[in-house]
C-alpha positions in Angstrom: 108.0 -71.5 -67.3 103.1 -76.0 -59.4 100.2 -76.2 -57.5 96.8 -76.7 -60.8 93.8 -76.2 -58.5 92.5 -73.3 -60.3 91.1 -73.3 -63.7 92.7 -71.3 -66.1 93.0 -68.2 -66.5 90.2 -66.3 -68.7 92.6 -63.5 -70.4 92.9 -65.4 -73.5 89.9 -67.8 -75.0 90.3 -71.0 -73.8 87.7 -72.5 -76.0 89.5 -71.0 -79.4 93.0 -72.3 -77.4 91.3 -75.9 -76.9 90.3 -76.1 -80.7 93.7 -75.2 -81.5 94.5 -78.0 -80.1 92.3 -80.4 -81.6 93.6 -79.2 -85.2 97.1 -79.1 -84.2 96.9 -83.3 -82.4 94.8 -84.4 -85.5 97.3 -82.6 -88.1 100.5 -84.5 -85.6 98.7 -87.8 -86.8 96.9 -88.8 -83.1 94.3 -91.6 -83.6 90.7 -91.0 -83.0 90.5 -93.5 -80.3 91.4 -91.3 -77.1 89.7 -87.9 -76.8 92.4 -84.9 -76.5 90.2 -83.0 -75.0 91.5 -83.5 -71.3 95.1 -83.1 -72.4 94.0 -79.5 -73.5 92.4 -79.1 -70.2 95.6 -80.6 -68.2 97.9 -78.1 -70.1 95.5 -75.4 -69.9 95.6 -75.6 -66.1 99.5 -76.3 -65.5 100.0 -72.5 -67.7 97.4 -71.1 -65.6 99.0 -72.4 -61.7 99.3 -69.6 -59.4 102.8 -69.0 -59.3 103.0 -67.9 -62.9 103.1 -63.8 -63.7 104.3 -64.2 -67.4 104.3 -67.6 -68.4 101.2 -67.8 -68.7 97.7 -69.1 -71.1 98.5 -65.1 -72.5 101.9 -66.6 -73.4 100.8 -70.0 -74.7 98.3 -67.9 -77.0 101.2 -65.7 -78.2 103.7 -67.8 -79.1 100.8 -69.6 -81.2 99.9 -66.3 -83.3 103.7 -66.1 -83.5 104.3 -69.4 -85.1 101.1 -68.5 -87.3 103.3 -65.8 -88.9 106.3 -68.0 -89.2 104.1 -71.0 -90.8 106.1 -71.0 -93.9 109.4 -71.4 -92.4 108.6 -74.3 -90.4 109.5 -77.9 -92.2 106.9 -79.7 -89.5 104.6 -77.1 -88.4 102.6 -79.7 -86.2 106.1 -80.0 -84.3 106.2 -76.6 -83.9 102.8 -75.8 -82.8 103.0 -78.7 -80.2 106.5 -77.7 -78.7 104.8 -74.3 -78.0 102.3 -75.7 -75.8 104.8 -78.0 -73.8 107.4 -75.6 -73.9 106.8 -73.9 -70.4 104.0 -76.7 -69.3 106.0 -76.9 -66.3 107.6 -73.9 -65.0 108.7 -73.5 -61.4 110.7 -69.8 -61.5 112.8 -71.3 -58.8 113.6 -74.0 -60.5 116.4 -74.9 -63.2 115.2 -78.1 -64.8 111.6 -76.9 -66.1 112.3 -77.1 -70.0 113.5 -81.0 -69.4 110.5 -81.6 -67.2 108.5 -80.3 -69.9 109.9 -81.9 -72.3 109.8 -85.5 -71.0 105.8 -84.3 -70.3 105.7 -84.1 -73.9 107.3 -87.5 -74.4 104.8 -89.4 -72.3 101.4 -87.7 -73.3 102.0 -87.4 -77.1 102.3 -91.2 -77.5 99.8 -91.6 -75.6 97.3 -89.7 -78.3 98.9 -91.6 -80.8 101.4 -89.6 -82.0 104.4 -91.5 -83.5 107.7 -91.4 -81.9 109.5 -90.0 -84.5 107.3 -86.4 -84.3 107.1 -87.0 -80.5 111.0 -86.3 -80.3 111.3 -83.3 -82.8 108.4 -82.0 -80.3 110.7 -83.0 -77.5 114.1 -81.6 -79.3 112.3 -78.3 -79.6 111.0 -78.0 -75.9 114.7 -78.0 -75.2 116.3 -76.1 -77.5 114.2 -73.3 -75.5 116.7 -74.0 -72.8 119.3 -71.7 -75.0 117.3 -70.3 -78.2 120.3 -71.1 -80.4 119.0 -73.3 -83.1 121.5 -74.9 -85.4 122.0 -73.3 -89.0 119.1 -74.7 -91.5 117.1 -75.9 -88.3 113.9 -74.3 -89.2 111.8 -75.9 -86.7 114.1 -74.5 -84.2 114.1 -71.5 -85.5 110.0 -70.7 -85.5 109.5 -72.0 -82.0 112.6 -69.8 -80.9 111.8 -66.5 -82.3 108.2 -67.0 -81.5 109.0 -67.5 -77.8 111.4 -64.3 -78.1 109.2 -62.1 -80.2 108.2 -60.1 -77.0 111.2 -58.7 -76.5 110.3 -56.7 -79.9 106.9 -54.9 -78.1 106.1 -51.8 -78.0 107.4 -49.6 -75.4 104.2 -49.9 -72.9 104.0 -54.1 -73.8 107.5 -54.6 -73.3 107.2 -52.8 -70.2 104.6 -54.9 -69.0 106.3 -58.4 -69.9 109.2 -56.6 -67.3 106.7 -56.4 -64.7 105.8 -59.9 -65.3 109.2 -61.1 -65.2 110.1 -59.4 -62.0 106.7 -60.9 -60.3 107.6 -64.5 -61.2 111.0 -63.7 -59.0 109.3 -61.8 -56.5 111.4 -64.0 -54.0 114.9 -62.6 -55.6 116.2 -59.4 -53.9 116.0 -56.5 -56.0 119.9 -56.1 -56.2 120.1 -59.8 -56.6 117.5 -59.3 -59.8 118.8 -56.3 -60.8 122.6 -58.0 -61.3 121.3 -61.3 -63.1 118.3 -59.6 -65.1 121.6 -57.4 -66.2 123.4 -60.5 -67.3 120.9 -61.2 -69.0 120.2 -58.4 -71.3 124.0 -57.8 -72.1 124.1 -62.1 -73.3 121.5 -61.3 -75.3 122.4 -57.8 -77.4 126.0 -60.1 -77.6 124.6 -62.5 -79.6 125.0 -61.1 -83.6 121.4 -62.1 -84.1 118.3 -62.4 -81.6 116.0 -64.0 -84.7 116.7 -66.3 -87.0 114.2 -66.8 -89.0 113.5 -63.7 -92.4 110.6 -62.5 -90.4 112.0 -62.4 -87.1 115.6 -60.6 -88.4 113.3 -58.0 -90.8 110.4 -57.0 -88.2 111.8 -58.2 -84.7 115.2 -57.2 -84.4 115.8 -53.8 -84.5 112.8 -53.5 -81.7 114.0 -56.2 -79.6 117.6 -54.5 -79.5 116.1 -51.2 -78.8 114.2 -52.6 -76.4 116.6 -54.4 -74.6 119.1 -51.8 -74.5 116.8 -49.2 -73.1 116.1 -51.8 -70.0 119.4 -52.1 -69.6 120.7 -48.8 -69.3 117.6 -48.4 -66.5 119.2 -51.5 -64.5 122.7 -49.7 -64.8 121.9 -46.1 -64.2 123.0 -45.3 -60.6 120.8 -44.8 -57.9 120.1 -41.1 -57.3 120.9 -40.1 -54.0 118.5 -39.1 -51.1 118.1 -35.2 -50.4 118.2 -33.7 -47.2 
């Protein structure tokens, strides 16, 4: 999901992330009288603060190409492409509240460019429906921005392993039992759920892999601790 006083990070290409940006307010309808370039740069630098391991500019750029793929389900793509780049904007791992905070970021600089109300609240409604992933039946919006946020639970074996890694370093200050019991939680409420993806995409080329995946990093957390030699 804050201290900016570093520029962002160079792992993906900012300048191809800033025009992205440019495309994506201009297609949401924001007048040409204020310049979106330092909202890009604002963004760019809260996803690249310190603290962050995964939820990072390599995130922001992920979900992007995700929702690329899952264009044709979306009913207001702008929407969908804007929520992604609010959707972790501010992210304290500490912290419980980050998907409102970032939502109500999105409500105060989207008008701001322009962008009418009633687009600046789907943006809004989608920040938050990050908070659980469980988009309503025939929400397509919802569904996009949700399976492109999950879509790295379907990596392969070495990429999932990395986004692991990442996750653990955002909570370096959890105890490893402590992480080790909640991560667990988490894994098991998500093979419960009958479907991780909702969109034909996600449930053809994502599922199977994300359930594998997930399954496998459980049965890691749960396997007992071998005992010391003498």
């Amino acid at each position: 999901m804050d201290t900016g006083t570093q520029h962002p990070d160079t792992g993906p290409d900012t300048a191809a992330l800033q025009a992205r940006w440019r495309a994506t307010v201009a297609a949401a309808g924001a007048t040409a009288d204020r310049d979106p370039a330092p909202y890009a740069e604002r963004l760019l630098a809260a996803w690249a603060e310190p603290q962050r391991r995964y939820h990072t500019t390599a995130h922001l750029a992920d979900v992007l190409a995700r929702i690329d793929v899952l264009a044709p389900h979306a009913a207001d793509l702008a929407a969908v492409q804007l929520a992604a780049w609010f959707h972790d904007a501010v992210y304290r791992p500490d912290r419980s509240e980050n998907e409102e905070r970032s939502a109500a970021l999105a409500e105060r600089a989207l008008p701001e460019l322009g962008i009418g109300a009633a687009r600046t609240a789907e943006v809004a409604r989608l920040v938050r429906l990050t908070v659980t992933h469980d988009p309503a039946p025939g929400d397509t919006d919802g569904e996009a921005l949700c399976d492109a946020d999950l879509a790295v639970l379907a990596g392969a074996p070495e990429a999932y392993a990395a986004y692991v890694a990442a996750v653990r370093a955002e909570y370096g200050f959890v105890p490893d039992e402590a992480f080790r019991t909640g991560r667990a939680a988490v894994l098991r409420q998500l093979l419960d759920l009958p479907r991780l993806f909702r969109t034909p995409y996600g449930a053809t080329h994502w599922e199977a892999p994300a359930r594998a995946n997930l399954a496998a990093e459980l049965a890691a957390l749960e396997a007992p601790e071998p005992s010391g030699g003498i």
